[in-house]
PyMOL Python script that loads the backbone (N, CA, C, O; Angstrom):
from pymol import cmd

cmd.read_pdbstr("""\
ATOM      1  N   UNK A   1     -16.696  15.710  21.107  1.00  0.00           N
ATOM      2  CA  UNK A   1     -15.322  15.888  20.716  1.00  0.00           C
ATOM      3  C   UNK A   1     -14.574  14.568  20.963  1.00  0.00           C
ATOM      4  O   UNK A   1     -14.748  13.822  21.927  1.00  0.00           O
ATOM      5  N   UNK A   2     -13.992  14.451  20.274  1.00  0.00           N
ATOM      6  CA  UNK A   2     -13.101  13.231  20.272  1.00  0.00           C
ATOM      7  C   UNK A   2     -11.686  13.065  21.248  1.00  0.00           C
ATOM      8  O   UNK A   2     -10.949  14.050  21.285  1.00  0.00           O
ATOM      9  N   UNK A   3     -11.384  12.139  21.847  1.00  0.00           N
ATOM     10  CA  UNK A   3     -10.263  11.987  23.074  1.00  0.00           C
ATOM     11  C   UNK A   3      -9.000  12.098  22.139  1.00  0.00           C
ATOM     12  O   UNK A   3      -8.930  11.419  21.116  1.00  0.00           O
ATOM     13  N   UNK A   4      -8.020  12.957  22.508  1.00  0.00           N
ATOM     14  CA  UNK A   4      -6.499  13.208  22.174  1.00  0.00           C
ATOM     15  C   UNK A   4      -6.190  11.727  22.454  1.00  0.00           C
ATOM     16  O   UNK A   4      -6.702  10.983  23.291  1.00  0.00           O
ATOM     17  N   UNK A   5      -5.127  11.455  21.455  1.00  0.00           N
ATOM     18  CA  UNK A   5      -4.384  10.275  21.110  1.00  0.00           C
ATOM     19  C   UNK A   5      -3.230  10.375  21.598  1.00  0.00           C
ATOM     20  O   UNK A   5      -2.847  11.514  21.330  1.00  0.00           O
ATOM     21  N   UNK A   6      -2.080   9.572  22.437  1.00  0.00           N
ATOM     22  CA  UNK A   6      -0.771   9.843  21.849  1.00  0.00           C
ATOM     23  C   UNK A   6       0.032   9.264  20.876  1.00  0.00           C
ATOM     24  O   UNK A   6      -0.284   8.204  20.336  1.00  0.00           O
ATOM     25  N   UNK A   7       1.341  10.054  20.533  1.00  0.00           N
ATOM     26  CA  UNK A   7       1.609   9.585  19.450  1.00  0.00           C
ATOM     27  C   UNK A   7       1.874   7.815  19.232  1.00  0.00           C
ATOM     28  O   UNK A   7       1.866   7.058  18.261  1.00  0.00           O
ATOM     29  N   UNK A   8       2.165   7.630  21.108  1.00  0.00           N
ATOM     30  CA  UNK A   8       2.624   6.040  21.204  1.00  0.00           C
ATOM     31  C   UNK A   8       1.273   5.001  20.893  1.00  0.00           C
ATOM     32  O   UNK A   8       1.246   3.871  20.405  1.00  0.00           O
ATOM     33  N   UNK A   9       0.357   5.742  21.310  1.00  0.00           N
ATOM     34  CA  UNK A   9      -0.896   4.963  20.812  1.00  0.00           C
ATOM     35  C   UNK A   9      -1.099   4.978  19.461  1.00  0.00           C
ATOM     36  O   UNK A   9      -1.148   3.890  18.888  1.00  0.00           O
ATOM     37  N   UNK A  10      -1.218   5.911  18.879  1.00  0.00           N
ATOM     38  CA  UNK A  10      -1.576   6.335  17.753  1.00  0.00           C
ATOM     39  C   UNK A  10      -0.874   5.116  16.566  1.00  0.00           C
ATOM     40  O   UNK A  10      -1.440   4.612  15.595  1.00  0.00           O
ATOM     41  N   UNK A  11       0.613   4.881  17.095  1.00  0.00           N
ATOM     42  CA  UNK A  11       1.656   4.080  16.514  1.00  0.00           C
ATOM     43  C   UNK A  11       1.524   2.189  17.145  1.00  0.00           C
ATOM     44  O   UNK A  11       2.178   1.192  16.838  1.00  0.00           O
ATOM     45  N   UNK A  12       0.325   2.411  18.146  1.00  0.00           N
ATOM     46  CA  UNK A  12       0.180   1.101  18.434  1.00  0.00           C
ATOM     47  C   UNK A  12      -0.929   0.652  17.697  1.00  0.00           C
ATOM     48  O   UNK A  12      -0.803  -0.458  17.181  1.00  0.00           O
ATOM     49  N   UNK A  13      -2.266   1.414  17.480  1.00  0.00           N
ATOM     50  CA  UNK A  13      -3.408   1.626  16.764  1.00  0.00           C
ATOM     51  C   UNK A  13      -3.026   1.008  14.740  1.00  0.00           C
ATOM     52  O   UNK A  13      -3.406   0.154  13.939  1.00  0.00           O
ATOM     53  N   UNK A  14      -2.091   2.126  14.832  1.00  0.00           N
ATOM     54  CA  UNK A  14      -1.489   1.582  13.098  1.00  0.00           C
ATOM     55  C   UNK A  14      -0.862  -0.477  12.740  1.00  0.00           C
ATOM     56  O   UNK A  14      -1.092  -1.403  11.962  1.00  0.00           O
ATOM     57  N   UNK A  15       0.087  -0.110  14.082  1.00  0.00           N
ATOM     58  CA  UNK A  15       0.578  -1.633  14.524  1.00  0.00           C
ATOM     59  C   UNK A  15      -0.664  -2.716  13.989  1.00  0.00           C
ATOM     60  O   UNK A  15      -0.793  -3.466  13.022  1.00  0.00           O
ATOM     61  N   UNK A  16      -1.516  -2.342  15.221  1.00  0.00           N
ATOM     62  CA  UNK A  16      -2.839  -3.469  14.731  1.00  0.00           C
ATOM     63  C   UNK A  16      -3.426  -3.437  14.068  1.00  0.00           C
ATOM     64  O   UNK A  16      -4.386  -4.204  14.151  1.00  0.00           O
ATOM     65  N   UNK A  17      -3.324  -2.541  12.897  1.00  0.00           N
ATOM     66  CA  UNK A  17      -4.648  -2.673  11.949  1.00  0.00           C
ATOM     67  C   UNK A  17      -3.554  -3.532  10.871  1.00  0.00           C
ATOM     68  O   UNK A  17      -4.050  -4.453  10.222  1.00  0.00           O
ATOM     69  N   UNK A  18      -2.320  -3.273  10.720  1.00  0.00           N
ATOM     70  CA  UNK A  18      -1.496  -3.409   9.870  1.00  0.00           C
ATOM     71  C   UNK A  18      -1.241  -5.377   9.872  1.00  0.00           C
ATOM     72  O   UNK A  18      -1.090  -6.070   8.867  1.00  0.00           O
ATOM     73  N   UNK A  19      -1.268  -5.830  11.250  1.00  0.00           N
ATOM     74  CA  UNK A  19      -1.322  -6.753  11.242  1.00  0.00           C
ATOM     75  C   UNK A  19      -2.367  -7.332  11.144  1.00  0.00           C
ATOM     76  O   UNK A  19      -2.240  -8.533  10.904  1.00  0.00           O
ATOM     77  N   UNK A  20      -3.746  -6.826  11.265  1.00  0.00           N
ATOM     78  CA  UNK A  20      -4.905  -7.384  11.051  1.00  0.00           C
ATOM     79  C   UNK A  20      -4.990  -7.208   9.025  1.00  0.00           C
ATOM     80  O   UNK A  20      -5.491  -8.085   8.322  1.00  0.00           O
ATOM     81  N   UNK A  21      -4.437  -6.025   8.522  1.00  0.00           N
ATOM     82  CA  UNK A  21      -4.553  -6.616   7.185  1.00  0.00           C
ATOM     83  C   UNK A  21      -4.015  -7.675   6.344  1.00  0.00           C
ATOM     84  O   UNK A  21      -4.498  -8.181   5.331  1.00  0.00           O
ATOM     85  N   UNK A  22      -2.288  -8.057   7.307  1.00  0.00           N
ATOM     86  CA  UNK A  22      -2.015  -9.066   6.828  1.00  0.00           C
ATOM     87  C   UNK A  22      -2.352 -10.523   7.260  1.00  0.00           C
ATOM     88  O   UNK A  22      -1.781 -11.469   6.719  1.00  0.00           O
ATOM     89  N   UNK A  23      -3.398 -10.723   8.360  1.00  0.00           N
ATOM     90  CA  UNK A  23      -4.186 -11.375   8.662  1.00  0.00           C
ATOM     91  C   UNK A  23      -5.062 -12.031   7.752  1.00  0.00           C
ATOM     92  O   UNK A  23      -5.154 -13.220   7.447  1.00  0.00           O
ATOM     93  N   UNK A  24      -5.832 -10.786   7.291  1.00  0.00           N
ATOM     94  CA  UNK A  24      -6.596 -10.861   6.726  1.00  0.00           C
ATOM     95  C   UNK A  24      -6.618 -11.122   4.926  1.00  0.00           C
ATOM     96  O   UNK A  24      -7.622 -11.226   4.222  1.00  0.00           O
ATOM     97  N   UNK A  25      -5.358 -11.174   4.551  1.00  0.00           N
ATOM     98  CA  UNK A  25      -4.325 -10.750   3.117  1.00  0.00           C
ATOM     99  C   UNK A  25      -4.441 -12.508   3.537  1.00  0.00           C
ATOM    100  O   UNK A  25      -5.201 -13.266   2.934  1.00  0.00           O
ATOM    101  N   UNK A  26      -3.607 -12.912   4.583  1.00  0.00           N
ATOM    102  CA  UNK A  26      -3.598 -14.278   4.828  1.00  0.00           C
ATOM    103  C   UNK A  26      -4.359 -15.436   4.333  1.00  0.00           C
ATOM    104  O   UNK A  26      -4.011 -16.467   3.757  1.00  0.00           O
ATOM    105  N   UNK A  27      -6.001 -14.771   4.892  1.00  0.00           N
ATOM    106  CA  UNK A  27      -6.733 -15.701   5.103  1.00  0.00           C
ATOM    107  C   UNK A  27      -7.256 -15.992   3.868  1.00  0.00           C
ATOM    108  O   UNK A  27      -7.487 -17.148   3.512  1.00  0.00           O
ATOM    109  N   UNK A  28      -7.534 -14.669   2.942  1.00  0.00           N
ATOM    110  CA  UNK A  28      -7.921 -14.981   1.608  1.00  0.00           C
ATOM    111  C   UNK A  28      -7.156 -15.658   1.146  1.00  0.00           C
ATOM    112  O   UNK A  28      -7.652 -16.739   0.830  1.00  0.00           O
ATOM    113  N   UNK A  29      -5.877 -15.545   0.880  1.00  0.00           N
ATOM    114  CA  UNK A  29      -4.666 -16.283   0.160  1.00  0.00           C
ATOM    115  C   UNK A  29      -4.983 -17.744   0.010  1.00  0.00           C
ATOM    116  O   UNK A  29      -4.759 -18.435  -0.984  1.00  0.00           O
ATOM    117  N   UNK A  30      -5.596 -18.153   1.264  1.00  0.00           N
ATOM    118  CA  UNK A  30      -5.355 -19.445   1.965  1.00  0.00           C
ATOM    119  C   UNK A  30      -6.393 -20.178   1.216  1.00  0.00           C
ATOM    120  O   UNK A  30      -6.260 -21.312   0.756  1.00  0.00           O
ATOM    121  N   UNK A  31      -8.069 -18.975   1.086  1.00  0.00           N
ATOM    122  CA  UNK A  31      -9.174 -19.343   0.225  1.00  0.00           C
ATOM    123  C   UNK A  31      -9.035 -19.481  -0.823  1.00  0.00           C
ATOM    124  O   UNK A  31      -9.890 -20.159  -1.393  1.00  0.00           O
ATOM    125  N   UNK A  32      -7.681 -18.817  -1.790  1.00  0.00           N
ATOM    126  CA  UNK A  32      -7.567 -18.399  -3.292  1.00  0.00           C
ATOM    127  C   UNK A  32      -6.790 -20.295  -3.642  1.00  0.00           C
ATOM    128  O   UNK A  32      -6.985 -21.124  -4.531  1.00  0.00           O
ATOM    129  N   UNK A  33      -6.018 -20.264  -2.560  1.00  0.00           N
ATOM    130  CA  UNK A  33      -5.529 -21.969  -2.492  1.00  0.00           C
ATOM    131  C   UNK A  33      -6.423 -23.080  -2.886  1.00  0.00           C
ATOM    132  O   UNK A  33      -6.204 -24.066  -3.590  1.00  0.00           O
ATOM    133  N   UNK A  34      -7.624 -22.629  -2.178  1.00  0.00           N
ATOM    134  CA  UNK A  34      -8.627 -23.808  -1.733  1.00  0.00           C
ATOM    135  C   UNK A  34      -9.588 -23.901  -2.813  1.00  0.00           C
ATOM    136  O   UNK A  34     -10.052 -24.894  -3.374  1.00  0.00           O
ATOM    137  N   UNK A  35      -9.852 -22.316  -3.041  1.00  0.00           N
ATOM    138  CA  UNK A  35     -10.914 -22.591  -5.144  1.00  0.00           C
ATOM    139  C   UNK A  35     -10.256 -23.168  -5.774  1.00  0.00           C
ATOM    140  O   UNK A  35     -10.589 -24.301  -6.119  1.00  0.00           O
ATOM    141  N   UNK A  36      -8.644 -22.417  -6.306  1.00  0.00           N
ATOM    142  CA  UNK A  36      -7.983 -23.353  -6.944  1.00  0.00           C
ATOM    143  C   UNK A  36      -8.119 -25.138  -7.025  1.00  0.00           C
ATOM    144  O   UNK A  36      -8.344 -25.874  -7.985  1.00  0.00           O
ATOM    145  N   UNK A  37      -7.956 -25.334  -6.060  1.00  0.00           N
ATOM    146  CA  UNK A  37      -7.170 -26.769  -5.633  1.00  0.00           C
ATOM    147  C   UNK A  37      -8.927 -27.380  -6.029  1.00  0.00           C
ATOM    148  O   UNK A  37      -8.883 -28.513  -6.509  1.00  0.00           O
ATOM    149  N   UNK A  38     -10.321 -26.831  -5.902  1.00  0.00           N
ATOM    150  CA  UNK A  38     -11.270 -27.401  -6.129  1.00  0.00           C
ATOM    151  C   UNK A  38     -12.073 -26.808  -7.805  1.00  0.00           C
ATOM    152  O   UNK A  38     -13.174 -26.987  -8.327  1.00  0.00           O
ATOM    153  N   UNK A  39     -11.113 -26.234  -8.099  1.00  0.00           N
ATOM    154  CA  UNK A  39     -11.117 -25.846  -9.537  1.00  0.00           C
ATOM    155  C   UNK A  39     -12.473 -24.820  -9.563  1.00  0.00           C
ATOM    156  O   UNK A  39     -13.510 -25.028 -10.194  1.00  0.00           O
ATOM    157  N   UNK A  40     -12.208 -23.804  -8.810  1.00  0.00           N
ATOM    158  CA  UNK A  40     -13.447 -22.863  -8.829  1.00  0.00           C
ATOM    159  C   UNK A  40     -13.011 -21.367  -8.799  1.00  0.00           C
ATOM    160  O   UNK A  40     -12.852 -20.565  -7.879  1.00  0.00           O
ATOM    161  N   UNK A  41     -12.855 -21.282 -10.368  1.00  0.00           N
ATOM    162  CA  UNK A  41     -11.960 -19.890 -11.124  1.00  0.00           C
ATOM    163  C   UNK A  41     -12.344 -19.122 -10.244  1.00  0.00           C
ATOM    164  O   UNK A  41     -11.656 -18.725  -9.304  1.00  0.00           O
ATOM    165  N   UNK A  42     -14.044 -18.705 -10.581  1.00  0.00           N
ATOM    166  CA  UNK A  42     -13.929 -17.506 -10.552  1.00  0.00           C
ATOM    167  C   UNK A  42     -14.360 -16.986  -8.595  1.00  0.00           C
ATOM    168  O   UNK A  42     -14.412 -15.841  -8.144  1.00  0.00           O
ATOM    169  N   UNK A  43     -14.545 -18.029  -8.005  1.00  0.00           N
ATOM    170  CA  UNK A  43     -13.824 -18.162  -6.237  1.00  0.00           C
ATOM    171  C   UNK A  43     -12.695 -17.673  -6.152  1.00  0.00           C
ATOM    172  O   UNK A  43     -12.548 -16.821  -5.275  1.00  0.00           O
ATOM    173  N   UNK A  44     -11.689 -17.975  -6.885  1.00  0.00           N
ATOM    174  CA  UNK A  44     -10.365 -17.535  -6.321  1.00  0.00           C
ATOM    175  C   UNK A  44      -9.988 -16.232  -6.634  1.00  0.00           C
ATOM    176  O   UNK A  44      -9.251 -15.617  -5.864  1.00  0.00           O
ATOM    177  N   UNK A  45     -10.539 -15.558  -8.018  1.00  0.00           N
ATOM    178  CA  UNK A  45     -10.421 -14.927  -8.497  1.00  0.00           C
ATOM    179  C   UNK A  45     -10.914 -13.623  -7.295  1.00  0.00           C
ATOM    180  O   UNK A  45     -10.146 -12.728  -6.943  1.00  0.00           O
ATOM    181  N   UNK A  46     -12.263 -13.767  -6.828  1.00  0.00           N
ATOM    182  CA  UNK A  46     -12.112 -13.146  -6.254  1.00  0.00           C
ATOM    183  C   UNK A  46     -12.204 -12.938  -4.628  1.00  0.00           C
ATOM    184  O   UNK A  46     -12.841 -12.165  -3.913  1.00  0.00           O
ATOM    185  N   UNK A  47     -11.117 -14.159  -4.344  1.00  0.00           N
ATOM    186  CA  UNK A  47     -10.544 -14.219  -3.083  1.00  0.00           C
ATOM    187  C   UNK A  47      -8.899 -13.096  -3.253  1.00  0.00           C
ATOM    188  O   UNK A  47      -8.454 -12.151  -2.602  1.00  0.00           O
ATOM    189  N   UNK A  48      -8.494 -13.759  -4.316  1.00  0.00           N
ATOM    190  CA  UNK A  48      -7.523 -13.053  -4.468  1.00  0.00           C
ATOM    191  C   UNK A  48      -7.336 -11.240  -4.973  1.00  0.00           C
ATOM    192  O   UNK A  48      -6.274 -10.619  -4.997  1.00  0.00           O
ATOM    193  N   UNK A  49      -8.295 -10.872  -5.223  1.00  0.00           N
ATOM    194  CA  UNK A  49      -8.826  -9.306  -5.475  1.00  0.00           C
ATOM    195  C   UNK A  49      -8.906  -8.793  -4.068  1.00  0.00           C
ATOM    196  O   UNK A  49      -8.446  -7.691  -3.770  1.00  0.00           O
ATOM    197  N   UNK A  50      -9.651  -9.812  -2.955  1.00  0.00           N
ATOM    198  CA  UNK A  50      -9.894  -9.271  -1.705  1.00  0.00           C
ATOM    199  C   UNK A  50      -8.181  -9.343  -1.143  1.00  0.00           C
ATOM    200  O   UNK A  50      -7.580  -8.453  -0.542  1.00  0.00           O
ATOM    201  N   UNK A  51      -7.697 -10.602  -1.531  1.00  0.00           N
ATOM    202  CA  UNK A  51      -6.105 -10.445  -0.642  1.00  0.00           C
ATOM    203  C   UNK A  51      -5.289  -9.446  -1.112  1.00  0.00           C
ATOM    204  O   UNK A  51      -4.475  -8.847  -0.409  1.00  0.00           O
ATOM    205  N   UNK A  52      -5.474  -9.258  -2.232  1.00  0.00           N
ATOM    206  CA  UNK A  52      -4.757  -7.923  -2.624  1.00  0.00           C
ATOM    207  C   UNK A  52      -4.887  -6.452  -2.187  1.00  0.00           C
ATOM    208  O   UNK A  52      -3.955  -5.648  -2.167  1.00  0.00           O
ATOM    209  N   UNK A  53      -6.277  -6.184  -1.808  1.00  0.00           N
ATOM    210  CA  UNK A  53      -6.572  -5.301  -1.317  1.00  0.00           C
ATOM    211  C   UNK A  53      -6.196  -5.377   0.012  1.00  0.00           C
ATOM    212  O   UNK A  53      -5.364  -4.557   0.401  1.00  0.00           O
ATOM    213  N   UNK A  54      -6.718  -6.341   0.933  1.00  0.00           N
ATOM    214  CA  UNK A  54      -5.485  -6.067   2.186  1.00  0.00           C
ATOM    215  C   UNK A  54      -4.115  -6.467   2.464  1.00  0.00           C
ATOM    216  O   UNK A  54      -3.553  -6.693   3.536  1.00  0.00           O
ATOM    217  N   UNK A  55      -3.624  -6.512   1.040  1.00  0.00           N
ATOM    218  CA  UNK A  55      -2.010  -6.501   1.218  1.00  0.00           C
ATOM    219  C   UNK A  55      -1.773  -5.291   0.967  1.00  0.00           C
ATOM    220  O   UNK A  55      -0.910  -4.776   1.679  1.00  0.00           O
ATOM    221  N   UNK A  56      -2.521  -4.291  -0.256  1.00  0.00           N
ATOM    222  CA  UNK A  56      -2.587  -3.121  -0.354  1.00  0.00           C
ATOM    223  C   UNK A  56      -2.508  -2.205   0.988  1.00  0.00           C
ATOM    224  O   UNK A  56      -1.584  -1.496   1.387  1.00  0.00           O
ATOM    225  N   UNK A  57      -3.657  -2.433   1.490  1.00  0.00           N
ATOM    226  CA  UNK A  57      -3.487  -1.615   3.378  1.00  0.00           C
ATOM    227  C   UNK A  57      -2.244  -1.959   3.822  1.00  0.00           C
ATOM    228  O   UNK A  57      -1.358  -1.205   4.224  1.00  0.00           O
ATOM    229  N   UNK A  58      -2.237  -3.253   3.714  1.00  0.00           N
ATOM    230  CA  UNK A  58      -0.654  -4.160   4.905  1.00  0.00           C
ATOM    231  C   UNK A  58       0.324  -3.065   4.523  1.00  0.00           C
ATOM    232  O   UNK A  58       0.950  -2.474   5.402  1.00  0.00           O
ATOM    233  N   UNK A  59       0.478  -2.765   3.190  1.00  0.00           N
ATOM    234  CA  UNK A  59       1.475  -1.726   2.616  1.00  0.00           C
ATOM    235  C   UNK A  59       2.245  -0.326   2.789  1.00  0.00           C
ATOM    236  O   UNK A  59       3.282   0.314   2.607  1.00  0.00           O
ATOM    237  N   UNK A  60       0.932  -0.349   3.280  1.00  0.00           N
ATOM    238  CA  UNK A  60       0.671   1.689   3.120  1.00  0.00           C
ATOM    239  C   UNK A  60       0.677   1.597   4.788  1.00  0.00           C
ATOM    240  O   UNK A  60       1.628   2.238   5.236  1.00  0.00           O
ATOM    241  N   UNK A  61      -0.084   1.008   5.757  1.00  0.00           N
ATOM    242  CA  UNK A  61       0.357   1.059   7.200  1.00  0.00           C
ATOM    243  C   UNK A  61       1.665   0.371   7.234  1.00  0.00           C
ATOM    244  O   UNK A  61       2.197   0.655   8.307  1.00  0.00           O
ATOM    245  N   UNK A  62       2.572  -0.575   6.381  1.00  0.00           N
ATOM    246  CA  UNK A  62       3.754  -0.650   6.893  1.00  0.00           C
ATOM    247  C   UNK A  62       4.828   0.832   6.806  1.00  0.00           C
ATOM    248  O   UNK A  62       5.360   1.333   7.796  1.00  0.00           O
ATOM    249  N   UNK A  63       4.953   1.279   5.567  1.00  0.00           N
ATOM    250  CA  UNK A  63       5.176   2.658   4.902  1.00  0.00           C
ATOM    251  C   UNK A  63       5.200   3.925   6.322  1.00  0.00           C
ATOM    252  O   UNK A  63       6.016   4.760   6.712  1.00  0.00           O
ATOM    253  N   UNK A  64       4.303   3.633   6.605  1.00  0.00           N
ATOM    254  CA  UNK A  64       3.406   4.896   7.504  1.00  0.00           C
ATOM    255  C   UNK A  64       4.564   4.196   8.899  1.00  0.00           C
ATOM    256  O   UNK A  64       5.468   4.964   9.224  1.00  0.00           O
ATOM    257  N   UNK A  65       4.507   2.921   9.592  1.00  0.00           N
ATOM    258  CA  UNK A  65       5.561   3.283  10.737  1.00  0.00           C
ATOM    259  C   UNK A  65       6.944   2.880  10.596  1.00  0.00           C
ATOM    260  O   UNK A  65       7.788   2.927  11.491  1.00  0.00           O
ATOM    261  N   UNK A  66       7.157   2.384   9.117  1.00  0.00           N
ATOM    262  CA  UNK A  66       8.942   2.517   8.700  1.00  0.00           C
ATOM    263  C   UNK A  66       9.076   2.547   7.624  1.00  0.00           C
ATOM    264  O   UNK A  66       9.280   1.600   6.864  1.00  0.00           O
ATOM    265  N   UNK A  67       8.939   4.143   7.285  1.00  0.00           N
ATOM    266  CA  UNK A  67       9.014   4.847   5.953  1.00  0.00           C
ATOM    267  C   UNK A  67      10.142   4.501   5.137  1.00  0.00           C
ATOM    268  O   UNK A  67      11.218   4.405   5.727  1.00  0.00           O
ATOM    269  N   UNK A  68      10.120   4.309   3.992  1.00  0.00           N
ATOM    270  CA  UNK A  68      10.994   4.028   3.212  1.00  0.00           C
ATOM    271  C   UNK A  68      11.348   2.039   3.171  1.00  0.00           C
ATOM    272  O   UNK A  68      12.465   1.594   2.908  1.00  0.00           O
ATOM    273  N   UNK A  69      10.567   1.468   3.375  1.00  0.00           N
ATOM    274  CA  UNK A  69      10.966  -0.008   3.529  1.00  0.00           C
ATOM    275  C   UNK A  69      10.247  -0.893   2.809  1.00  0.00           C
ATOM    276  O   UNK A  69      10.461  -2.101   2.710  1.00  0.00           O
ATOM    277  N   UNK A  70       9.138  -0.077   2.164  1.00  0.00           N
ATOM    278  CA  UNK A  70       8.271  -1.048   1.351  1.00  0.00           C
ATOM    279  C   UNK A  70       9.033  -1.154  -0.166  1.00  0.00           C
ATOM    280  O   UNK A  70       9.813  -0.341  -0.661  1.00  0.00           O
ATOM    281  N   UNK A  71       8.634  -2.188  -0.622  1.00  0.00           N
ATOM    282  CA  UNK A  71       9.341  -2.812  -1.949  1.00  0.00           C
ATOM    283  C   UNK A  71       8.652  -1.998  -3.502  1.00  0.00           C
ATOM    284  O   UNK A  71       7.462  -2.313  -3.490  1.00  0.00           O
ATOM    285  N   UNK A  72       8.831  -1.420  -4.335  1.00  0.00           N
ATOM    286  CA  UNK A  72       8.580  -0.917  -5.285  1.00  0.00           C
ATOM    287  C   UNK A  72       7.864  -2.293  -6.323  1.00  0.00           C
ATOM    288  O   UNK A  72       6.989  -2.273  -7.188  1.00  0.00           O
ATOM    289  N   UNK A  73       8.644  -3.331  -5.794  1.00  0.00           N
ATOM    290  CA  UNK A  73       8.112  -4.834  -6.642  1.00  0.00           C
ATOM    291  C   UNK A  73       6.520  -5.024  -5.745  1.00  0.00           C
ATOM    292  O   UNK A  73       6.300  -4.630  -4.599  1.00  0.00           O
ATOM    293  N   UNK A  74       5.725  -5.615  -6.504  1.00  0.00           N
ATOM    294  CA  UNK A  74       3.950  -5.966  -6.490  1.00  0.00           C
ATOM    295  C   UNK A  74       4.973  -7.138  -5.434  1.00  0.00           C
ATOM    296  O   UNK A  74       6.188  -7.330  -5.485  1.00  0.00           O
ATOM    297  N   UNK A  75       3.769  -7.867  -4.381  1.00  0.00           N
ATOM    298  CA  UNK A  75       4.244  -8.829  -3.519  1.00  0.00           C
ATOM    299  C   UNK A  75       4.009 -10.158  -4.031  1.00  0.00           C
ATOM    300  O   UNK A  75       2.855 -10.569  -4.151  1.00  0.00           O
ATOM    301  N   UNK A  76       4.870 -10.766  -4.300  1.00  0.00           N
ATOM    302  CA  UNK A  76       4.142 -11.961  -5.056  1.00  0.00           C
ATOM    303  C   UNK A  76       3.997 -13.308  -4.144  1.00  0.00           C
ATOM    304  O   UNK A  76       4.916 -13.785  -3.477  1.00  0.00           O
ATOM    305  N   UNK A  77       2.577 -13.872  -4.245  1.00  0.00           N
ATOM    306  CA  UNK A  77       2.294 -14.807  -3.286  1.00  0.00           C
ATOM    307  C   UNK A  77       2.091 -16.239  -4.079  1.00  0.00           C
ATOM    308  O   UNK A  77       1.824 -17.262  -3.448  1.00  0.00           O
TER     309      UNK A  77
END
""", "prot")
cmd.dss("prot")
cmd.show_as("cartoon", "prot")
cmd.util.cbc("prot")
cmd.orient("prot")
């Protein structure tokens, strides 16, 4: 059986993953820079599929601990 959570954990748990996706949203970004800049399409292409997807998470765990604050606009980087 699995250990009861509290809710303060539970809300610290979301905290870090949320910042680990935009970490991680980061780091690709940074790679999608670096194909570019060495002219290697289809590198960036899908660096930037991966940053999207954890800006996607970054999203939905921001949503989840201050509902109502995420932007209806795509994030543009």
């Amino acid at each position: 059986m699995a250990a009861q959570v509290t809710a303060g954990e539970l809300l610290e748990r979301i905290a870090r993953a949320r910042d680990w996706a935009q970490g991680e949203a980061d780091r690709h970004y940074a790679l999608v820079a670096a194909h570019v800049s060495a002219d290697e399409t289809t590198q960036a292409l899908a660096q930037q599929s991966r940053a999207a997807a954890f800006e996607a998470v970054r999203v939905v765990l921001e949503e989840i601990l201050q509902p109502g604050t995420h932007s209806a606009d795509p994030v543009e980087r």
